[in-house]
One Martini backbone bead per residue (centre of mass of N, CA, C, O) as a GRO file, in nm:
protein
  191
    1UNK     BB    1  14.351  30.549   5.979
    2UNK     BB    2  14.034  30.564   5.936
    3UNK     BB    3  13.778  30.422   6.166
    4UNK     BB    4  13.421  30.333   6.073
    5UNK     BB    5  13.144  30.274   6.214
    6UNK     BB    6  12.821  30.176   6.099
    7UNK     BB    7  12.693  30.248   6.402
    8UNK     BB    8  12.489  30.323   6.691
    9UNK     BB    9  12.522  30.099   6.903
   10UNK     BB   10  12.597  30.088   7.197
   11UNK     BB   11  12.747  29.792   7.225
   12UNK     BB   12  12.972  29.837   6.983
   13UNK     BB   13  13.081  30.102   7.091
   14UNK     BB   14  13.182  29.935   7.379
   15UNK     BB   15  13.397  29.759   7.210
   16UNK     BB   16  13.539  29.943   7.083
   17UNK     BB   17  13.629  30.083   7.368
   18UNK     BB   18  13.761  29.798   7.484
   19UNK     BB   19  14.004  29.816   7.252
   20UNK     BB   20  14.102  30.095   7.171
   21UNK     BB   21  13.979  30.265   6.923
   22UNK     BB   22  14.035  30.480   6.676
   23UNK     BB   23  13.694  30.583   6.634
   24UNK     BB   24  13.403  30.632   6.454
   25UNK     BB   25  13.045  30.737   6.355
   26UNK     BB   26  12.853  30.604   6.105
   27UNK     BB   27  12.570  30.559   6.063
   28UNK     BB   28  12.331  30.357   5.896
   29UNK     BB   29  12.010  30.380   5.667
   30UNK     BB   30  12.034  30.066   5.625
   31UNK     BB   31  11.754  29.834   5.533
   32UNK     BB   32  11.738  29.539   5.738
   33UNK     BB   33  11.497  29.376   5.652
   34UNK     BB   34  11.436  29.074   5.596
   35UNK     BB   35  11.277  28.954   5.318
   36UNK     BB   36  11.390  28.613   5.352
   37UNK     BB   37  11.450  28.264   5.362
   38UNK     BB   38  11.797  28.131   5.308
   39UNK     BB   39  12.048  28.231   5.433
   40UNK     BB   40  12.175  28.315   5.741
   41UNK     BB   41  12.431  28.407   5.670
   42UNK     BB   42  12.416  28.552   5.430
   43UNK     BB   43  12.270  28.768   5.539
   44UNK     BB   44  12.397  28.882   5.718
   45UNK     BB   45  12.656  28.938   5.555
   46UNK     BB   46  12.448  29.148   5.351
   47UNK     BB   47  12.373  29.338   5.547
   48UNK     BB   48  12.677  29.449   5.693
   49UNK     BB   49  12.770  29.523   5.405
   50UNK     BB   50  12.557  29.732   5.309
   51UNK     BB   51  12.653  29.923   5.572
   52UNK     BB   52  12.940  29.980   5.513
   53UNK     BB   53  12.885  30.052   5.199
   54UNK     BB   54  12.737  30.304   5.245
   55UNK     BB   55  12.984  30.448   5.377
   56UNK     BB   56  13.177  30.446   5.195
   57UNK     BB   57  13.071  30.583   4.955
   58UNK     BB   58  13.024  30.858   5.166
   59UNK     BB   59  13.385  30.827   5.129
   60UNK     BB   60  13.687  30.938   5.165
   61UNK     BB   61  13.989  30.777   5.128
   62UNK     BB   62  14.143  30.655   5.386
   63UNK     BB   63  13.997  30.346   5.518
   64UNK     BB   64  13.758  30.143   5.772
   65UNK     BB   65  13.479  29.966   5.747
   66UNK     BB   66  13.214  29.884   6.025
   67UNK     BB   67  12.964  29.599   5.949
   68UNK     BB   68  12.677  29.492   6.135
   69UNK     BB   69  12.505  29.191   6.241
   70UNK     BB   70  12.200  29.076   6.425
   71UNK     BB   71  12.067  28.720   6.435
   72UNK     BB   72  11.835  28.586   6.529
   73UNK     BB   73  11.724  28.173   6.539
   74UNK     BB   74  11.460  27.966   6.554
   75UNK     BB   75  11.314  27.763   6.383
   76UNK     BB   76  11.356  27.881   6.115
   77UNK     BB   77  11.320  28.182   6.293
   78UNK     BB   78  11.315  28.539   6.313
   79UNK     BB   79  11.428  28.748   6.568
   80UNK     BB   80  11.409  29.087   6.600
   81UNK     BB   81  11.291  29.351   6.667
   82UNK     BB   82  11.009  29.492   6.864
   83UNK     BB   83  10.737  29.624   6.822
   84UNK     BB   84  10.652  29.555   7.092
   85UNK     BB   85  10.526  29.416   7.410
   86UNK     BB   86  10.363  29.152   7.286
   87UNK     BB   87  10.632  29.089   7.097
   88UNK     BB   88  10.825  29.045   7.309
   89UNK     BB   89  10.705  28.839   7.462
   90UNK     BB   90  10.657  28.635   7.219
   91UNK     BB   91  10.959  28.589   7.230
   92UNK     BB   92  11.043  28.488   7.533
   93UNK     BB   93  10.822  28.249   7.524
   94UNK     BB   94  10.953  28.088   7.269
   95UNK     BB   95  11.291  28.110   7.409
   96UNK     BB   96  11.225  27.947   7.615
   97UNK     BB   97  11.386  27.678   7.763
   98UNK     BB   98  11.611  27.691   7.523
   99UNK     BB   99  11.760  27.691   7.198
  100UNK     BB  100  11.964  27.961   7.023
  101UNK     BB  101  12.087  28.150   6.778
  102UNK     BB  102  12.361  28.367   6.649
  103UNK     BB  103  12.399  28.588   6.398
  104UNK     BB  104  12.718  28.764   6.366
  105UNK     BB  105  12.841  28.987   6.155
  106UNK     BB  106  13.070  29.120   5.923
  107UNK     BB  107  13.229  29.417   5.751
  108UNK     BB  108  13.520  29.479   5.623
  109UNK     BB  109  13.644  29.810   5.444
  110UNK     BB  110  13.908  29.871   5.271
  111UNK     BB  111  14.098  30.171   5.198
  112UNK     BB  112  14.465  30.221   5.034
  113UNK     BB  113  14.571  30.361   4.796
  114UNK     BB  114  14.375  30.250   4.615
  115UNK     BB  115  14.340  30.021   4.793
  116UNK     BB  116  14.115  29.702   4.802
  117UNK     BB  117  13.930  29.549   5.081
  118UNK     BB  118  13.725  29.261   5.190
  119UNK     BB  119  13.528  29.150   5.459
  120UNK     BB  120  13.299  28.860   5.517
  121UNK     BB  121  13.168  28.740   5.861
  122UNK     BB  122  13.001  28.485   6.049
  123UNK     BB  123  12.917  28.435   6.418
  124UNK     BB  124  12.805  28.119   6.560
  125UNK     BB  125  12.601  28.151   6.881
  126UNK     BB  126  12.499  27.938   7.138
  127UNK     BB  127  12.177  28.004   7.324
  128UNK     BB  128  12.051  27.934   7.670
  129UNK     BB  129  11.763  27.908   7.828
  130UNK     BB  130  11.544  27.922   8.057
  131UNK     BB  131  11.313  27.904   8.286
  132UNK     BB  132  11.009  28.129   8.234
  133UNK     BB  133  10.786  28.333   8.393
  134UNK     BB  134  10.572  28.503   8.282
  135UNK     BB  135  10.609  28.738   8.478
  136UNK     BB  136  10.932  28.754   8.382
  137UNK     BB  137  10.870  28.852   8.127
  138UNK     BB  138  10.734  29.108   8.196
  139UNK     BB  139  10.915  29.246   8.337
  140UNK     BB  140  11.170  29.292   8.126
  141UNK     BB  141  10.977  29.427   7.924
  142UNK     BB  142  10.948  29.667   8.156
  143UNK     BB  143  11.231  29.762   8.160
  144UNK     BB  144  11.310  29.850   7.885
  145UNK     BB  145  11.550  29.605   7.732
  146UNK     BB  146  11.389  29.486   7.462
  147UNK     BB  147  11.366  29.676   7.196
  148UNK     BB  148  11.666  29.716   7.044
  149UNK     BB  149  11.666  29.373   7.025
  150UNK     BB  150  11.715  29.111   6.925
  151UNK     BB  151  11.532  28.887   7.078
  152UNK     BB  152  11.415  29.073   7.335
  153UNK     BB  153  11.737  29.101   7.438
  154UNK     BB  154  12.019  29.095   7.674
  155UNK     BB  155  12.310  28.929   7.767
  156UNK     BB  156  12.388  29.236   7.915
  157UNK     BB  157  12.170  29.237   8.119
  158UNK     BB  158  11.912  29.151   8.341
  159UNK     BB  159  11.875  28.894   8.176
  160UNK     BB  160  12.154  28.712   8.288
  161UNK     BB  161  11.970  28.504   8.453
  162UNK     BB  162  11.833  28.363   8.172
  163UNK     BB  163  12.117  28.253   8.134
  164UNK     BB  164  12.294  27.956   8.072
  165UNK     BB  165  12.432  27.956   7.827
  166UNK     BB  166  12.731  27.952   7.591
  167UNK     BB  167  12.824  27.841   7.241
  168UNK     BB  168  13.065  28.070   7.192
  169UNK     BB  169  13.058  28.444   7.128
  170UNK     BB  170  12.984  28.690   7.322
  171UNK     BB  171  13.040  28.971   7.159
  172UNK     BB  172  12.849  28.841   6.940
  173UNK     BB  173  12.608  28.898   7.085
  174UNK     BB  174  12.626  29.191   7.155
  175UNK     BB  175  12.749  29.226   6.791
  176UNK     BB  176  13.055  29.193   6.796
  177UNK     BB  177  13.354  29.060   6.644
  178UNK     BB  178  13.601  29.141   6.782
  179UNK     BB  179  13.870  29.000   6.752
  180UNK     BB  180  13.857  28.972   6.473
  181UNK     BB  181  13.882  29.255   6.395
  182UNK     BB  182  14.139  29.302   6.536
  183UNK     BB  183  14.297  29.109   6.324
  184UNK     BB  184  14.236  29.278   6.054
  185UNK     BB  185  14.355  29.489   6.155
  186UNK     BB  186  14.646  29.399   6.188
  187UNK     BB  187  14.698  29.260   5.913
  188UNK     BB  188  14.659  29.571   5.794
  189UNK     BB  189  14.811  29.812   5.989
  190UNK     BB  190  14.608  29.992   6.132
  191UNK     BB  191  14.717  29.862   6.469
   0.00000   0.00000   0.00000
């Protein structure tokens, strides 16, 4: 059965080469922008299944696609990935020192002799912050690992001197909850 990721993420791709799956490649050109705030784990469920829905209809056969998202959240507001530099920073600043939540869905759709099933899940994971001054703010966004990453961050970076703890699923931070994968994957006999 073939497997195929629908992201691009370094990160995602790199989880799913630890757990040793043999799997491909098709990024999603799925416009993920949250467009409203009603519940933030559906919105998440919402854009991770809609991405791997584009790769899935754009192929045939026996297959399994997973799609995912990873949204930051602190008082009821989305920290996307930033615009600029001065978005990373504003986003940095309002995260310092406090907690926030990490909501990263998932969505794995197989077809196999043309029976379908799909599953959408998402996996709820709080991260702390220490407190940060301005200037360590500045430098880790001129290191230019702010860029591609929701909440201008990756727990993943040099940034990893700034988190306190987590509670919950730390692979789930990084972008992607492999084990769950694991679990659906071993389920329904595909590794």
């Amino acid at each position: 059965m073939k497997i195929i990721l629908a992201s691009k993420s370094p990160r995602r791709i790199a989880l799913m080469e630890l757990a040793k799956f043999d799997f491909e490649v098709m990024p999603s050109s799925y416009d993920e922008k949250v467009r409203n705030m009603y519940d933030i784990e559906e919105i998440s469920k919402e854009l991770s299944y809609n991405k791997a829905k584009e790769i899935f209809e754009n192929t045939q056969g026996n297959r399994t696609i997973i799609g995912a998202d990873t949204i930051v959240v602190k008082d009821n507001k989305i920290y996307e990935k930033p615009k600029d530099r001065e978005d990373a920073i504003r986003m940095l600043k309002l995260l310092r020192g406090d907690k926030h939540t990490v909501y990263t869905s998932v969505a794995i759709l197989i077809e196999e002799q043309e029976n379908y099933k799909e599953y959408k899940e998402v996996v709820k994971t709080e991260v702390y912050i220490k407190e940060m001054t301005d200037n360590e703010i500045e430098q880790y966004v001129d290191s230019g690992e702010a860029y591609d990453k929701a909440g201008a961050y990756g727990i993943q970076t040099s940034f990893s001197i700034f988190i306190e703890k987590i509670d919950g699923d730390y692979p789930s931070v990084l972008g992607l909850p492999i084990n769950r994968i694991y679990d659906i994957l071993k389920e329904n006999g595909i590794i």
